[in-house]
Backbone as CSV, one residue per row, in Angstrom:
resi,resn,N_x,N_y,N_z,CA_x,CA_y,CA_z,C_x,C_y,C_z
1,UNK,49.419,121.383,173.998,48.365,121.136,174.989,48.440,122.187,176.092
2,UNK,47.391,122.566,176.349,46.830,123.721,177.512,46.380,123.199,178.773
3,UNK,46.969,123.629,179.810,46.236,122.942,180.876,45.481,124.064,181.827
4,UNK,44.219,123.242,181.658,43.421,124.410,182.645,42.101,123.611,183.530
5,UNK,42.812,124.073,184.620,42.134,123.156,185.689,42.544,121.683,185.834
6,UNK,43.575,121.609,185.775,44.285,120.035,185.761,43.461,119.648,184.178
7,UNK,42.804,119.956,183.527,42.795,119.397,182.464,43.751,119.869,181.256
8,UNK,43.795,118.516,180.190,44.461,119.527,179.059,43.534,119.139,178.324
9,UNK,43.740,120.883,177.447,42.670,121.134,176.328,43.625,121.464,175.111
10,UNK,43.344,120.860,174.249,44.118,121.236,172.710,44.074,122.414,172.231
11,UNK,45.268,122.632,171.632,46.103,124.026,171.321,45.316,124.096,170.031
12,UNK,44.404,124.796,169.382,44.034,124.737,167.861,44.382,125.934,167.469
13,UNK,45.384,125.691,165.911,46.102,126.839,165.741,44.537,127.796,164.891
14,UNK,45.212,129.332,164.567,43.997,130.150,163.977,43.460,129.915,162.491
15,UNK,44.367,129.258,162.203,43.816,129.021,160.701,44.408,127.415,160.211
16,UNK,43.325,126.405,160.092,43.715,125.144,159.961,42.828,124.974,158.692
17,UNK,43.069,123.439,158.295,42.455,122.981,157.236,41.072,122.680,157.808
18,UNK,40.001,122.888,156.741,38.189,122.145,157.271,38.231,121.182,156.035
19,UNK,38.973,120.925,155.247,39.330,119.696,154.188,40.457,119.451,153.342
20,UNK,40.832,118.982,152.680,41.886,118.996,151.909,41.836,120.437,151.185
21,UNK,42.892,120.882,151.425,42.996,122.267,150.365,42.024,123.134,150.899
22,UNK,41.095,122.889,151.440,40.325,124.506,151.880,40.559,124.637,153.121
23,UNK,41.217,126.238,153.984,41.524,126.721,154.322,40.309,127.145,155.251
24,UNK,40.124,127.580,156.674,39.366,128.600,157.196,39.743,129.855,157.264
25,UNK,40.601,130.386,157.113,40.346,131.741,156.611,41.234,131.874,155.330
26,UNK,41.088,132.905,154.224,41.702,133.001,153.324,43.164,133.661,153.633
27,UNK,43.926,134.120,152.985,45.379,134.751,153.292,45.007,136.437,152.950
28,UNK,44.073,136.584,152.728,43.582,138.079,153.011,43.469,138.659,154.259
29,UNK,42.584,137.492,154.620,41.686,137.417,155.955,42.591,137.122,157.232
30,UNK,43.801,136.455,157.022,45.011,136.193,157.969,46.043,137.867,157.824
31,UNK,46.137,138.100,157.012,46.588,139.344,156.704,46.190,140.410,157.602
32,UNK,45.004,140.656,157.669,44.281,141.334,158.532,44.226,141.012,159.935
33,UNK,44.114,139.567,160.607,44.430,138.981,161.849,45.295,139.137,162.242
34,UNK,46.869,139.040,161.085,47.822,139.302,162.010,48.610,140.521,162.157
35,UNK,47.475,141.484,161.864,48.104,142.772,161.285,49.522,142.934,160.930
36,UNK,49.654,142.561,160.163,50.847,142.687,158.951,50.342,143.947,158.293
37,UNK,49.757,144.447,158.094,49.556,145.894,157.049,50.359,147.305,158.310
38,UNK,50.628,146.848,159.844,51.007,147.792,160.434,52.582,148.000,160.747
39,UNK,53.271,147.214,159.994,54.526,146.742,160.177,55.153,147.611,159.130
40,UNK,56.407,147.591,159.742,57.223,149.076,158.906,57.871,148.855,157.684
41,UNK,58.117,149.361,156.687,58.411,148.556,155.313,59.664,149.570,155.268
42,UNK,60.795,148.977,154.769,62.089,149.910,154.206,61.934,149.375,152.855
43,UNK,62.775,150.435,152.648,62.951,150.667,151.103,63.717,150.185,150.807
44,UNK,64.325,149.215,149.215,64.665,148.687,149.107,65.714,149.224,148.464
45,UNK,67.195,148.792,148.961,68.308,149.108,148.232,68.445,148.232,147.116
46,UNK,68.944,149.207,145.700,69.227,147.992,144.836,70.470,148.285,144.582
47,UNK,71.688,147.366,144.803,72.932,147.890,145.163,73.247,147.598,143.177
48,UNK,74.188,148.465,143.395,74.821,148.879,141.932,76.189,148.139,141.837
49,UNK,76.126,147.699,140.698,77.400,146.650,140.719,77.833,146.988,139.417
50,UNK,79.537,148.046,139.970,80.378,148.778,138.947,80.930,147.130,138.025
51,UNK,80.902,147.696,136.794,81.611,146.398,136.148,83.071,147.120,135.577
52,UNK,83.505,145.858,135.431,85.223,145.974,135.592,85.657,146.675,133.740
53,UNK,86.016,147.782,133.664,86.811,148.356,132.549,88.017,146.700,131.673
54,UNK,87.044,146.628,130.408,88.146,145.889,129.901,88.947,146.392,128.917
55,UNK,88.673,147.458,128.430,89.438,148.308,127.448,88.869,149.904,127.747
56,UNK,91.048,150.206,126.841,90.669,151.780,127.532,90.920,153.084,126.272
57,UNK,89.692,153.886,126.299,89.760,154.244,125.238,90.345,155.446,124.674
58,UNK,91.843,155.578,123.540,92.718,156.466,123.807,92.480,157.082,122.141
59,UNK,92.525,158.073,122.148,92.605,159.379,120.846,93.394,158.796,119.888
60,UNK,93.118,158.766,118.574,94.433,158.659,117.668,94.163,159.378,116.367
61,UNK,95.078,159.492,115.923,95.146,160.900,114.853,94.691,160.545,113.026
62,UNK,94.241,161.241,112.599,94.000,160.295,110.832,92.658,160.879,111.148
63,UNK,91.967,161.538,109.994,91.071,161.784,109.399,89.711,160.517,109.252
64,UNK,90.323,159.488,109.265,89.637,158.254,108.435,89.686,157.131,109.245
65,UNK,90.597,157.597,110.413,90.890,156.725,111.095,90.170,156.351,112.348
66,UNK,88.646,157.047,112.511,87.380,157.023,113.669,87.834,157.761,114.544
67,UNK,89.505,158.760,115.063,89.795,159.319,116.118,89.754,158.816,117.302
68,UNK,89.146,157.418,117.540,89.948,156.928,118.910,89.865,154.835,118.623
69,UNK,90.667,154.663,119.710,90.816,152.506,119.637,90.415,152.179,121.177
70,UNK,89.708,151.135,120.947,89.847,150.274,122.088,90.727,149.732,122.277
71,UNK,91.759,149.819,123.530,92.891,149.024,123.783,92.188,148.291,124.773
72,UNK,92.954,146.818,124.537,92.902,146.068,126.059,93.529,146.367,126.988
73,UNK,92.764,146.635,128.420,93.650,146.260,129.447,94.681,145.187,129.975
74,UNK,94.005,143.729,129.786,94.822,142.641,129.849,95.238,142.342,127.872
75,UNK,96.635,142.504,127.887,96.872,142.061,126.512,96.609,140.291,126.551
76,UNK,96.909,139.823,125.668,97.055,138.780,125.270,97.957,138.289,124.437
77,UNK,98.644,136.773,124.628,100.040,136.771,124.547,100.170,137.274,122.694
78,UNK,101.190,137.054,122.766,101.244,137.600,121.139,101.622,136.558,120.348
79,UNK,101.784,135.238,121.034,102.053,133.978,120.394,101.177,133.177,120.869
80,UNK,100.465,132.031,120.082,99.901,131.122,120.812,101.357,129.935,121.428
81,UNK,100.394,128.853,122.110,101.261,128.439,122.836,101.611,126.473,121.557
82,UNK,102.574,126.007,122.053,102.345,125.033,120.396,101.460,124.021,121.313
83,UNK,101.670,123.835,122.705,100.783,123.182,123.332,99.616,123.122,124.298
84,UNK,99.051,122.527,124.696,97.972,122.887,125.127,99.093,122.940,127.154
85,UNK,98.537,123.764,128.011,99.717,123.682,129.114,98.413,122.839,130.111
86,UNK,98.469,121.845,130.882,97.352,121.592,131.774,98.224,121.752,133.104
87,UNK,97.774,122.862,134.206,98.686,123.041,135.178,98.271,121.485,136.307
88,UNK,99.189,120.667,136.670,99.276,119.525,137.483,99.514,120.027,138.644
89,UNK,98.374,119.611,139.771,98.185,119.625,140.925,98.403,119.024,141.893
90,UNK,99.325,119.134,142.727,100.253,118.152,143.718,99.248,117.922,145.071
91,UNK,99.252,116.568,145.081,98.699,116.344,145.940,99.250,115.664,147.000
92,UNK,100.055,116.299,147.709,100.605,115.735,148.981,99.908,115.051,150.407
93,UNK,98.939,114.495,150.512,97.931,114.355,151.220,97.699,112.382,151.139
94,UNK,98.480,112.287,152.013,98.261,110.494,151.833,96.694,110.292,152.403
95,UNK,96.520,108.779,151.120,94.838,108.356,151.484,94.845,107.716,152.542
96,UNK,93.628,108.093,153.111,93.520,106.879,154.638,92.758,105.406,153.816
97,UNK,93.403,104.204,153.641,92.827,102.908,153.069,91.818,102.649,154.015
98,UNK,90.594,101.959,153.853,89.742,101.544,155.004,89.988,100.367,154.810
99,UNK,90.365,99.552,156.308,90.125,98.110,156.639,88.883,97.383,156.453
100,UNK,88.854,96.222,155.838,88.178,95.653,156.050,87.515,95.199,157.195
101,UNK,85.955,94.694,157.168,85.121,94.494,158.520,85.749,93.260,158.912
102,UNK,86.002,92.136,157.849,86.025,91.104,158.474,87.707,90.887,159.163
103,UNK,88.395,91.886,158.996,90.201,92.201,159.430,90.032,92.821,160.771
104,UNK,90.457,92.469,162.061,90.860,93.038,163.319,91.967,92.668,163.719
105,UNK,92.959,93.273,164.571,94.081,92.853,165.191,93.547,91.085,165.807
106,UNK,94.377,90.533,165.476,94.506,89.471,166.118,93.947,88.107,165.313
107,UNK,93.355,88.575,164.371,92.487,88.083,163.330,93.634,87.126,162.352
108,UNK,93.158,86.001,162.115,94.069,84.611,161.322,94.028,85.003,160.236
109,UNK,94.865,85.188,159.262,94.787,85.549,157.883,95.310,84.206,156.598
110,UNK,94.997,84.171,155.643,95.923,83.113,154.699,96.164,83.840,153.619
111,UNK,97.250,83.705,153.475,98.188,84.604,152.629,98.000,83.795,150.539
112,UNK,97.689,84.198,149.999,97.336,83.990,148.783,97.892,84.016,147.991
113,UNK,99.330,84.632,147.745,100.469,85.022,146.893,101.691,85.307,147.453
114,UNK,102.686,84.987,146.392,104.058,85.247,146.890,105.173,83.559,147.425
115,UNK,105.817,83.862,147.984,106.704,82.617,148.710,105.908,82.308,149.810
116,UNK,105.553,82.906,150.508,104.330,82.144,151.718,103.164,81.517,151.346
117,UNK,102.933,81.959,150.383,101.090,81.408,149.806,100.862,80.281,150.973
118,UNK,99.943,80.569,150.945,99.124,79.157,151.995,99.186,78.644,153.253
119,UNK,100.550,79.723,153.979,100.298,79.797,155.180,99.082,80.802,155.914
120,UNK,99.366,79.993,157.526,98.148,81.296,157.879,98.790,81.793,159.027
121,UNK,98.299,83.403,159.098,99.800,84.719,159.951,98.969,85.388,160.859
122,UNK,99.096,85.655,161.818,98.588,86.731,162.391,98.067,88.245,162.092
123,UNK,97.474,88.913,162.423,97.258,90.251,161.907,97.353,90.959,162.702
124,UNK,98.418,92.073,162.674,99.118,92.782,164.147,98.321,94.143,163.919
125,UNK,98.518,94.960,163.009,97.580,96.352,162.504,98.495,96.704,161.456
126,UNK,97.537,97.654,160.837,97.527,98.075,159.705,98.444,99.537,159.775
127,UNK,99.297,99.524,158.814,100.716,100.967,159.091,99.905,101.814,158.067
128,UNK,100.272,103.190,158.585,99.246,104.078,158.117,99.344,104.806,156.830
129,UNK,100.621,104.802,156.579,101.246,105.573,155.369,100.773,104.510,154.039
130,UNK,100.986,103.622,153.951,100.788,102.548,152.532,99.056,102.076,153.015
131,UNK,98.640,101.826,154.509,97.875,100.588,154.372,97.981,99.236,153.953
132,UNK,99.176,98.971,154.117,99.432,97.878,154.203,99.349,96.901,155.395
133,UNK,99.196,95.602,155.649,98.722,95.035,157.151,99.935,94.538,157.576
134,UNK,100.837,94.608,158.718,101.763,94.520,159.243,101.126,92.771,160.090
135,UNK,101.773,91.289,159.193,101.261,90.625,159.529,102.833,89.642,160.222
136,UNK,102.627,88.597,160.804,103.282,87.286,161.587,103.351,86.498,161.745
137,UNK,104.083,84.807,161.449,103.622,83.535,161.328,102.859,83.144,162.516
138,UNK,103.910,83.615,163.859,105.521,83.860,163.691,106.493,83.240,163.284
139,UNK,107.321,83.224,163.541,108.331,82.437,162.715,109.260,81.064,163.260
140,UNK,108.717,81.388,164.432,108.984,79.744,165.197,108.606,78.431,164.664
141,UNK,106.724,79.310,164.493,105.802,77.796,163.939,106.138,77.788,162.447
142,UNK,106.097,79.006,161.495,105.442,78.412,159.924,106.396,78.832,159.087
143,UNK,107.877,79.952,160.130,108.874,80.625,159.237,108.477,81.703,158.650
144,UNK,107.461,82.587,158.960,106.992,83.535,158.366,107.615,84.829,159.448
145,UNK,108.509,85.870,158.482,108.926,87.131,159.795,107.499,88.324,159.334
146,UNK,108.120,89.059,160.442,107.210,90.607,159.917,107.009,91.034,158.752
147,UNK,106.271,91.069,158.236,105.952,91.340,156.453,104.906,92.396,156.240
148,UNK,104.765,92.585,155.482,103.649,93.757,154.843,102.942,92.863,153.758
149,UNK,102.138,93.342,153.699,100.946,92.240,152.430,99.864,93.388,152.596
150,UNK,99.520,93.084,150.811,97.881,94.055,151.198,96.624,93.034,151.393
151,UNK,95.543,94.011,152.027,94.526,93.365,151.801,93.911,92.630,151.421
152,UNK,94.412,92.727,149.708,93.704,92.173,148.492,94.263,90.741,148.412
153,UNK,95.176,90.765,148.749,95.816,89.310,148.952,95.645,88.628,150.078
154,UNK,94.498,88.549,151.181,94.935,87.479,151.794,93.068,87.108,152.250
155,UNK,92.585,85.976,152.821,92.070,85.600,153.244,91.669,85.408,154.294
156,UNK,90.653,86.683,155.581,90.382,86.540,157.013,89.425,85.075,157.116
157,UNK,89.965,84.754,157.961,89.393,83.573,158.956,88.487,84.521,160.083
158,UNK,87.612,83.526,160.471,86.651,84.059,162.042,87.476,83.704,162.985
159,UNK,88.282,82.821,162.983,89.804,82.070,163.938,90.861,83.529,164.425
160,UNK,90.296,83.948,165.965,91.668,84.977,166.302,92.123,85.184,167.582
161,UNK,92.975,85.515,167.915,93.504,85.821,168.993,93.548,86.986,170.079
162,UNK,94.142,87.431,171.015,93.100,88.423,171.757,94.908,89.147,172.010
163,UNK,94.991,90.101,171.267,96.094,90.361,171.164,96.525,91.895,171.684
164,UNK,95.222,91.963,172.592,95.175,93.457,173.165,96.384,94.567,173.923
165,UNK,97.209,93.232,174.939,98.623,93.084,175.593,99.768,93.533,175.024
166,UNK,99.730,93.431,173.669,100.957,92.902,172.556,101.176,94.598,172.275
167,UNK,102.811,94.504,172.607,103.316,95.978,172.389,104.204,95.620,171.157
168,UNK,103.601,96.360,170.234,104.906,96.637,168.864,105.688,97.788,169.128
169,UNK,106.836,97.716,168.316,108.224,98.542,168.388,107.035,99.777,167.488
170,UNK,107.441,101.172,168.265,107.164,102.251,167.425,107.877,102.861,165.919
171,UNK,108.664,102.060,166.102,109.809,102.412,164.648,109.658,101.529,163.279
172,UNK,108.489,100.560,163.766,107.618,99.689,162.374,107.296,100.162,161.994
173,UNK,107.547,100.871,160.703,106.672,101.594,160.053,107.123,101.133,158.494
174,UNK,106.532,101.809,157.766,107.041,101.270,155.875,108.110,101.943,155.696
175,UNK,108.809,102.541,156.477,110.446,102.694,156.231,110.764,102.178,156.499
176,UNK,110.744,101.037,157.557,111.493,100.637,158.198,111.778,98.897,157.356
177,UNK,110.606,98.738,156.812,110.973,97.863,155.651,111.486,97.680,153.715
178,UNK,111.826,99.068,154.003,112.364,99.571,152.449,113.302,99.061,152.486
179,UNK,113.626,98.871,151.112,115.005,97.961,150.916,115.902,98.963,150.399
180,UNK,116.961,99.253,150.388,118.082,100.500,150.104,118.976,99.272,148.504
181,UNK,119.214,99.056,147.216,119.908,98.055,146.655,121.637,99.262,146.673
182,UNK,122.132,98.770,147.020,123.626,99.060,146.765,124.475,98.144,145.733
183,UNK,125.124,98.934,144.781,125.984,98.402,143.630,127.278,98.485,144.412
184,UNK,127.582,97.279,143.713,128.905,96.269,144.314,130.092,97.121,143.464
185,UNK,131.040,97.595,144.019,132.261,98.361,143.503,133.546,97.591,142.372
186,UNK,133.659,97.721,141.433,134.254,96.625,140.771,135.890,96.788,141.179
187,UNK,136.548,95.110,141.648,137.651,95.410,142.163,138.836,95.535,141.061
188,UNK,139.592,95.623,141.172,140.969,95.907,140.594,141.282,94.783,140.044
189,UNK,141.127,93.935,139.961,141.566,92.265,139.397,140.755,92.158,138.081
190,UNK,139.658,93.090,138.157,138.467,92.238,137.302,138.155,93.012,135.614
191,UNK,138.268,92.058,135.287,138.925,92.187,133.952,137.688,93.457,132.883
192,UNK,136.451,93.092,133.376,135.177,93.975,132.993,135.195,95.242,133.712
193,UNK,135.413,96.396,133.373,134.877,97.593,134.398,134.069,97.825,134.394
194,UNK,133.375,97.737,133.930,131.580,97.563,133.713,130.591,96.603,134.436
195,UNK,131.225,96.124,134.919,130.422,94.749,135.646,130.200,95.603,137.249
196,UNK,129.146,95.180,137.269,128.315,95.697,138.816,127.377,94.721,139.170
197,UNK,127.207,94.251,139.792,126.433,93.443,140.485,125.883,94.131,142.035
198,UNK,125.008,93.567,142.278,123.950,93.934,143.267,124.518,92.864,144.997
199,UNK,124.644,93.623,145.961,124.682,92.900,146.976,123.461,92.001,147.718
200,UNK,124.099,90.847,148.218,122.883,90.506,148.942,122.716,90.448,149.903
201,UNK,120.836,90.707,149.991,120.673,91.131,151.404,120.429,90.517,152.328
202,UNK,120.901,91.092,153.848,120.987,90.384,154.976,120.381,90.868,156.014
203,UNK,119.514,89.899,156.826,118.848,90.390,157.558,119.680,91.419,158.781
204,UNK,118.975,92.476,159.048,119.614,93.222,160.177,119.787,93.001,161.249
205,UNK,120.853,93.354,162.681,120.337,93.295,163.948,118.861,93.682,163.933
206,UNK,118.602,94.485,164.245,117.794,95.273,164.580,116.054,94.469,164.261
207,UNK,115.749,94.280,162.958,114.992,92.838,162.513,115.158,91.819,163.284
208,UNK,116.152,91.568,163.932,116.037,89.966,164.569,115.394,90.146,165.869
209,UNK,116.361,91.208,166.469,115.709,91.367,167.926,114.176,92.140,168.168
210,UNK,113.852,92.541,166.977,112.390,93.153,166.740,111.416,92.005,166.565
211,UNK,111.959,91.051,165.748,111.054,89.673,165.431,111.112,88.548,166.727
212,UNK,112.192,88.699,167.518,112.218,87.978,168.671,111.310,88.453,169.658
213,UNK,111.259,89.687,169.987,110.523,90.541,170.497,108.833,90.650,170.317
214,UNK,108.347,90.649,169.094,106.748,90.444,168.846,106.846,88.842,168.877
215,UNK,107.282,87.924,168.495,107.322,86.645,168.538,107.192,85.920,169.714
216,UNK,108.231,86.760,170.852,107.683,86.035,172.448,106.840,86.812,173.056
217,UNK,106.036,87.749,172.579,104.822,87.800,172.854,103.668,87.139,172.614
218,UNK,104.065,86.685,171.442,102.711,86.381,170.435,102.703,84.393,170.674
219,UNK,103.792,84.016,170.703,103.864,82.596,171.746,102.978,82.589,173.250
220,UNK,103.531,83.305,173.809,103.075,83.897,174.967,100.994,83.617,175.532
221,UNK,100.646,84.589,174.170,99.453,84.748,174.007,98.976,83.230,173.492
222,UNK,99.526,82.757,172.727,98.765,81.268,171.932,98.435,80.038,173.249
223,UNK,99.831,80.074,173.951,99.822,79.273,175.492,98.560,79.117,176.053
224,UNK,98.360,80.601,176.881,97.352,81.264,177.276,95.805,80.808,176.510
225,UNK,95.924,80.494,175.308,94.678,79.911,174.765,93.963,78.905,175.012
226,UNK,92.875,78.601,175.469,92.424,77.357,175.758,92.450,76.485,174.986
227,UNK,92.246,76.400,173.699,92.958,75.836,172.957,94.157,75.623,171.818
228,UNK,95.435,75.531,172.739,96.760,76.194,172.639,97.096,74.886,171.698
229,UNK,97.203,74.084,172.163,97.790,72.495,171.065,96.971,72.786,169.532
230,UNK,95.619,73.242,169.723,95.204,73.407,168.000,95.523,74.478,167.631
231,UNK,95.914,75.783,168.286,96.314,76.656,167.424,97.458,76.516,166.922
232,UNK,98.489,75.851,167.851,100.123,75.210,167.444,99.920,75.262,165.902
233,UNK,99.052,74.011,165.568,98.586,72.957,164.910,97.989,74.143,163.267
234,UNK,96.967,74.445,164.348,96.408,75.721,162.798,97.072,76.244,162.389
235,UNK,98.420,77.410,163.090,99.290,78.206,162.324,100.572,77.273,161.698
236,UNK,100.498,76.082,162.367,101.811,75.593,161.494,101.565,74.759,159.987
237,UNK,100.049,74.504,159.903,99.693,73.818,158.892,99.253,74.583,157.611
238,UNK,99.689,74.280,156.455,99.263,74.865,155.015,97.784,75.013,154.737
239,UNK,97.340,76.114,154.356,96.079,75.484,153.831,95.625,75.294,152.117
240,UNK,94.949,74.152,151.838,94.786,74.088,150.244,93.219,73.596,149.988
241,UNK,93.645,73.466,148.992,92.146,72.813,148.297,92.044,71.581,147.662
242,UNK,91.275,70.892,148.439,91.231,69.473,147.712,90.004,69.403,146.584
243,UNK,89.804,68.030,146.036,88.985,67.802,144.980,87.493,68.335,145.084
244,UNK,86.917,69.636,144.754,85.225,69.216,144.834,85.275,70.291,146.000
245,UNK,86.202,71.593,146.186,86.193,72.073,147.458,86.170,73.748,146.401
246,UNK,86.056,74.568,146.915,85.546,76.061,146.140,85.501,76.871,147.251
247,UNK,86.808,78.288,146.962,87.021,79.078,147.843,85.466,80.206,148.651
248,UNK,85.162,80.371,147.301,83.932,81.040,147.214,82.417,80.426,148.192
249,UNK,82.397,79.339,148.323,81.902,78.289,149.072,81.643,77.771,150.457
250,UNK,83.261,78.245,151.159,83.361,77.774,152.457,83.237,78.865,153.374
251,UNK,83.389,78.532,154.912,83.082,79.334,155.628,84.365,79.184,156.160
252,UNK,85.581,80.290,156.305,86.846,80.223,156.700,86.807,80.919,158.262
């Protein structure tokens, strides 16, 4: 839009449509408008593209023998190989897992498999190396410690907590829950030298005062809830399925 005289007047370009497909001026006729015939033309390089010598061609002696061979430049092996070789490509590059929408810190989970099945844990965040969810009964109410569980196994609730406050130890990580098995040394009495057995394992310092540690926080926070007596109540209770009830069904 053009403004002239406080008015605006429309911009109409020089060559528009007067109907579908017909043109007001032809592309001859624009040719000439926009003098394009006065514009400087270079010449066109057509670049030459040397190709690569694959054989090189050397004299050889004999009457009968054409007087010269193509040799290859790149030989080729002089054995085949008995197998086929496929070179394997290392991929050192851990995947980032994406969380689920309905999973946030603080978010009620029910655990689906394993020795806990059917309790319901907290959801602290997700450790970055496995993607696995670094979850919590805690262990006051339901006996559940710091654990790892995937995704695929557990069940978010809309039921959560506001767990924004809550400082975890920086040294949680999926090493820090690897299990090391050590073979038991066979003693001098024992009649098998062959016998090895596996030690058992015991929880660490370090685990206890780490689980005491997110645990009186996470008490802390439930208090603080307005409704603190039913959450008691929610995390300490199992959940199951009665007669005529379908997971697929409910609204958790």
């Amino acid at each position: 839009m053009v403004k002239a005289k406080g008015k605006r007047v429309p911009r109409l370009r020089r060559n528009y449509q007067l109907a579908p497909g017909v043109m007001r001026f032809s592309s001859s006729r624009m040719y000439s408008k926009r003098g394009l015939f006065i514009r400087k033309r270079y010449p066109v390089v057509v670049k030459t593209i040397e190709k690569k010598k694959k054989f090189v061609v050397k004299p050889i002696g004999g009457e009968k023998n054409g007087g010269e061979r193509k040799v290859p430049i790149k030989k080729k092996p002089r054995f085949l190989p008995e197998r086929e070789y496929v070179r394997k490509t290392r991929h050192n590059r851990t995947k980032k897992v994406p969380l689920r929408s309905s999973i946030k810190p603080g978010t009620i989970l029910i655990i689906l498999v394993g020795r806990h099945k059917g309790k319901r844990v907290i959801f602290l965040k997700q450790l970055p190396k496995s993607g696995l969810l670094l979850v919590t009964g805690p262990l006051k109410i339901n006996s559940m410690p710091l654990r790892r569980i995937a995704q695929a196994f557990v069940i978010a609730t809309k039921t959560s907590l506001d767990i924004t406050g809550l400082q975890i130890p920086e040294h949680i990580n999926d090493d820090y829950f690897r299990r090391i098995n050590r073979k038991k040394e066979a003693k001098k009495g024992d009649t098998n030298i062959f016998a090895q057995g596996t030690e058992e394992y015991k929880v660490s310092e370090i685990r206890k005062a780490d689980q005491k540690q997110v645990d009186k926080q996470i008490l802390e926070i439930i208090r603080k809830h307005p409704e603190h007596k039913f959450m008691f109540g929610y995390l300490g209770s199992k959940f199951s399925l009665a007669k005529n009830q379908y997971p697929h069904q409910m609204i958790f």
